[in-house]
C-alpha positions as CSV (number, residue, x, y, z in Angstrom):
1,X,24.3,32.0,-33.4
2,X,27.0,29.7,-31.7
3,X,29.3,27.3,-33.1
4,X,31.1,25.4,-30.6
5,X,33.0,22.8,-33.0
6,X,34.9,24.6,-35.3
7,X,36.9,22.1,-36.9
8,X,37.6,18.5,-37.3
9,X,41.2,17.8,-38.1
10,X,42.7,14.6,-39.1
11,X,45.4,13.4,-37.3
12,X,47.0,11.4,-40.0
13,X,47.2,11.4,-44.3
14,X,44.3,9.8,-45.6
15,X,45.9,8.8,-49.2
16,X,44.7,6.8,-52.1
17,X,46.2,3.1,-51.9
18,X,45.8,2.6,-48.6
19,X,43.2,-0.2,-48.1
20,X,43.2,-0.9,-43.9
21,X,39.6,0.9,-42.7
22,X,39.2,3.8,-42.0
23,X,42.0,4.9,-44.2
24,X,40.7,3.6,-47.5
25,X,37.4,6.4,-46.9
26,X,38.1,8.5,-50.4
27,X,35.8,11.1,-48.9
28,X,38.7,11.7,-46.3
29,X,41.8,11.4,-49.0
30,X,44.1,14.8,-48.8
31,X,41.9,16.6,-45.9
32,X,43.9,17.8,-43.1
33,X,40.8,19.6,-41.5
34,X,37.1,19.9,-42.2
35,X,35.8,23.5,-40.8
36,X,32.9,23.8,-39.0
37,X,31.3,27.3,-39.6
38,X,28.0,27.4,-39.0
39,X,25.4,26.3,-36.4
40,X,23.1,23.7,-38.5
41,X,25.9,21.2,-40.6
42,X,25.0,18.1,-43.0
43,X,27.1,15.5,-44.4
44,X,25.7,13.9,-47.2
45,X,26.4,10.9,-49.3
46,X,25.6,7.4,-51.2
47,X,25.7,4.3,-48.8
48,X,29.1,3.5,-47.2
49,X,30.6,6.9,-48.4
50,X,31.8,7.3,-44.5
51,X,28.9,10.7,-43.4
52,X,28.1,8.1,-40.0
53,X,31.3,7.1,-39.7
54,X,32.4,10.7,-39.4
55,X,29.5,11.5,-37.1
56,X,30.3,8.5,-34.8
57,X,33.7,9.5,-34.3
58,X,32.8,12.9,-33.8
59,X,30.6,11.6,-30.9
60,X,33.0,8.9,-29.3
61,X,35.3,12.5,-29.4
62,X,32.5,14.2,-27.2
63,X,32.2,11.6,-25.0
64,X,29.0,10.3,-26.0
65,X,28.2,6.6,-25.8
66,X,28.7,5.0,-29.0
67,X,25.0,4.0,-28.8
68,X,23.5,7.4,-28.5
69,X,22.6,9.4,-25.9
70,X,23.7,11.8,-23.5
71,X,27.3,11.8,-21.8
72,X,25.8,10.3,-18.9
73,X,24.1,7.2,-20.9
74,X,26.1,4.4,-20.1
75,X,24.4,0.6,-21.8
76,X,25.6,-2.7,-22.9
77,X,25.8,-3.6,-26.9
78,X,27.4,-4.7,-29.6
79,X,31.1,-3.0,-29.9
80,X,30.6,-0.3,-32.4
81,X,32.6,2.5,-31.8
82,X,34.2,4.2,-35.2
83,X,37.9,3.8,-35.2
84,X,38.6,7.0,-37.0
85,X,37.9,8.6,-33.6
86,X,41.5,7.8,-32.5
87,X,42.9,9.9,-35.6
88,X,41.2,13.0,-35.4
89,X,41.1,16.1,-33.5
90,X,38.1,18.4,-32.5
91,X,38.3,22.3,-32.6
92,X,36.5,23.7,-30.0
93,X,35.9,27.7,-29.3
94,X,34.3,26.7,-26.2
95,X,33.6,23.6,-26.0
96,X,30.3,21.8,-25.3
97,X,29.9,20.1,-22.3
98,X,26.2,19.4,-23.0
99,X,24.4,17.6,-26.1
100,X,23.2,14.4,-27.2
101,X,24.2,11.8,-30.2
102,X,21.3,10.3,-32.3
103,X,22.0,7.0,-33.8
104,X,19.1,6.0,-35.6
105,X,20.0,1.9,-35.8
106,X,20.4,2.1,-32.5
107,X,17.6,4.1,-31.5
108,X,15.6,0.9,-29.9
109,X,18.8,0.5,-27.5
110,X,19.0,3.5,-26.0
111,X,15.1,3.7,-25.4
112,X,15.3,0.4,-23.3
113,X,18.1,1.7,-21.5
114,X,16.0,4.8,-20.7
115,X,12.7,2.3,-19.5
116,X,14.9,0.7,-17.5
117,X,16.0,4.0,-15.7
118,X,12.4,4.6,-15.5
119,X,11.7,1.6,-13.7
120,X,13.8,3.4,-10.5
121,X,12.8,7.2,-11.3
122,X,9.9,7.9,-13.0
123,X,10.7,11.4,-13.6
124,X,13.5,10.1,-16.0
125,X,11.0,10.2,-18.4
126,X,9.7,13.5,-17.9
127,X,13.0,14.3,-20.0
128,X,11.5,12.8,-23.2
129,X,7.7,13.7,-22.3
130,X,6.6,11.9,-19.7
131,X,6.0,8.5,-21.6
132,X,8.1,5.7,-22.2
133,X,10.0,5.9,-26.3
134,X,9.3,1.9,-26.5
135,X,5.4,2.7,-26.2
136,X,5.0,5.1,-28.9
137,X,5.9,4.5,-32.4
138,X,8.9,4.8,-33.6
139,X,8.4,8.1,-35.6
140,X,6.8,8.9,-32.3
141,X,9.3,8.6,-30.0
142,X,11.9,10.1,-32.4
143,X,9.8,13.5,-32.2
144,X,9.1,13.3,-28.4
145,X,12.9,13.1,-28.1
146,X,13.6,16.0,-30.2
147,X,11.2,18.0,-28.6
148,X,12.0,16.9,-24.8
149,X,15.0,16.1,-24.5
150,X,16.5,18.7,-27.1
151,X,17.5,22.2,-26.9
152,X,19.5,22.3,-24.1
153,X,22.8,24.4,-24.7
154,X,25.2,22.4,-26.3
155,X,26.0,20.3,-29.4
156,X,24.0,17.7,-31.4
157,X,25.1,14.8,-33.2
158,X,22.1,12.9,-35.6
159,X,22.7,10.1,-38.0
160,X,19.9,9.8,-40.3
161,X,17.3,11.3,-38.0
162,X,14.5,10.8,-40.9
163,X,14.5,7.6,-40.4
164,X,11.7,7.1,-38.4
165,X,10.4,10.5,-39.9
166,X,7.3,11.3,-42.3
167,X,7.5,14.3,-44.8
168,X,5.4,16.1,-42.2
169,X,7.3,15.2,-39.4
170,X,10.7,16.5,-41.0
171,X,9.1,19.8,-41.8
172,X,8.5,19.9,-38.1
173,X,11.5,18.9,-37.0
174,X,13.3,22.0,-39.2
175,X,10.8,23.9,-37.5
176,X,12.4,23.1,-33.8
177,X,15.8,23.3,-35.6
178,X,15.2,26.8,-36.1
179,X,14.2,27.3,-32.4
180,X,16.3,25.4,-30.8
181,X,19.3,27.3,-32.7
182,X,18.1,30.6,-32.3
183,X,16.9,30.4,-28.7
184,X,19.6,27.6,-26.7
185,X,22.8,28.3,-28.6
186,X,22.6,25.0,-30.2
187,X,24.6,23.0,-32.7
188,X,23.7,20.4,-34.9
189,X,25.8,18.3,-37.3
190,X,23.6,15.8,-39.3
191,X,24.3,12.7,-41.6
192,X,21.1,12.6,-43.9
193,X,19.4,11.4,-47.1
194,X,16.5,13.7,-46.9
195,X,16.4,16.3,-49.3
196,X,13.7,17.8,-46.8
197,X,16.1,18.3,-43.8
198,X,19.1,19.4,-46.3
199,X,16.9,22.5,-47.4
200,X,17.4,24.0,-44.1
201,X,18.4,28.0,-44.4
202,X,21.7,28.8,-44.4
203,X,23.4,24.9,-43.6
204,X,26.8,24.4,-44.4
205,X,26.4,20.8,-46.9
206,X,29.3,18.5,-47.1
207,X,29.1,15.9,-50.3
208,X,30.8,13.0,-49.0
209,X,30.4,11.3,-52.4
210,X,33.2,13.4,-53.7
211,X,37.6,13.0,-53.0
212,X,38.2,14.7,-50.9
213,X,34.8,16.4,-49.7
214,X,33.5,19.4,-50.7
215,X,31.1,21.5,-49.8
216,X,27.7,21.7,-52.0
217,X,24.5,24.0,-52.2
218,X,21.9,22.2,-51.5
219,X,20.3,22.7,-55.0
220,X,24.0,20.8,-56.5
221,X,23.4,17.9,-53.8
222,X,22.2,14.4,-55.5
223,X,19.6,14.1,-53.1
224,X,17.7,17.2,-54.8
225,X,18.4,16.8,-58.3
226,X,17.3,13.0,-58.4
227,X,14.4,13.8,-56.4
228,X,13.0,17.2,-58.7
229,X,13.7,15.3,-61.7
230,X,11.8,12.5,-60.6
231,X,8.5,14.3,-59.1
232,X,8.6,15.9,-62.6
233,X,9.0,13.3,-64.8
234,X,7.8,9.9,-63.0
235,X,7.0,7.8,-66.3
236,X,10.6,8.3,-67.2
237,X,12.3,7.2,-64.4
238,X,9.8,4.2,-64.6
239,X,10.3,3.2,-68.0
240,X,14.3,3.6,-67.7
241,X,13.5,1.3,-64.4
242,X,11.0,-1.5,-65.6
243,X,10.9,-1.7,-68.9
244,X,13.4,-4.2,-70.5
């Protein structure tokens, strides 16, 4: 199975003190480089611990629009490009020079830039199934893109793709995970809060909630104990909740 990205190195010291962004991320505090060693990688971590911030960069890096999309994708937003990308450094051993960048708050974008490629070639659209991503749902659309427009050879970037994403649909999409690694030489690196998608065989786990990061198994990550203590004792959790 391929790897492609094999590190992400920090060009400068990320200390404690320091308060101007994106230097202040703790996660980030003493790391000089973050391996990369196998094909399927999560970051993980509470709100505003810096796993899409990291995954933005790593995409601005690859030349993908900060939007999402393909290297070719090319549409007018908001300015939202991570700054950290101008102080790291990506390993490569070769590189990728195909993939795509999933940015799940930005999803809506990048499917009206798409329509409005379709509007001049219809076959644009054969690339994601033949029907436009703003007329499906958008759990819909999220699944037609993984299963169109994925698997090329080539290098994956997806913040919070079970967003949009019922339990069923996540099972699935480990399921094309699984495929698309072992028959395209693909690599994904994924910012998630589903414990669903973490359980994926063999994933290297980053905690981002920890200075600097670590890596975790996925039976150590938050995500899993909070949700198996709570499937298995639901009237706790609610009486520690709502009751006064």
């Amino acid at each position: 199975m391929r790897v492609f990205l094999r590190a992400i190195q920090f060009l400068d010291r990320f200390d404690a003190g320091q308060e101007a962004y994106p230097f202040n991320i703790a996660a980030f505090r003493g790391v000089e480089t973050i391996p990369i060693s196998h094909p399927v990688t999560f970051f993980v971590g509470e709100n505003g611990s810096g796993k899409s911030t990291l995954i933005e960069a790593v995409a601005a890096n690859c030349g993908f629009h900060a939007g999402g999309g393909g290297k070719s994708h090319m549409f007018q937003m908001q300015n939202s490009e991570s700054e950290l990308k101008e102080h790291m450094r990506l390993s490569w051993r070769p590189k990728a020079t195909d993939g795509f960048f999933l940015r799940a708050e930005t999803f809506y974008h990048l499917s009206t830039y798409v329509d409005d490629l379709a509007r001049e070639d219809r076959g644009i659209l054969d690339a994601y199934g033949g029907r436009s991503l703003l007329c499906q749902s958008h759990g819909e659309a999220f699944f037609a893109l993984f299963q169109h427009r994925f698997g090329r050879k080539g290098i994956y970037l997806l913040d919070e793709p079970e967003a949009a994403l019922s339990p069923g649909r996540q099972l699935a999409f480990l399921r094309l995970i699984r495929q698309m690694v072992g028959e395209s030489q693909t690599q994904f690196l994924i910012a998630t809060h589903s414990p669903i998608l973490l359980a994926y065989p063999g994933a290297l786990i980053y905690d981002l909630d920890v200075s600097p990061l670590q890596p975790v198994e996925y039976e150590n990550t938050e995500h899993y104990v909070l949700t198996r203590e709570f499937l298995n004792n639901r009237e706790r959790f609610f009486r520690s909740l709502f009751d006064e």
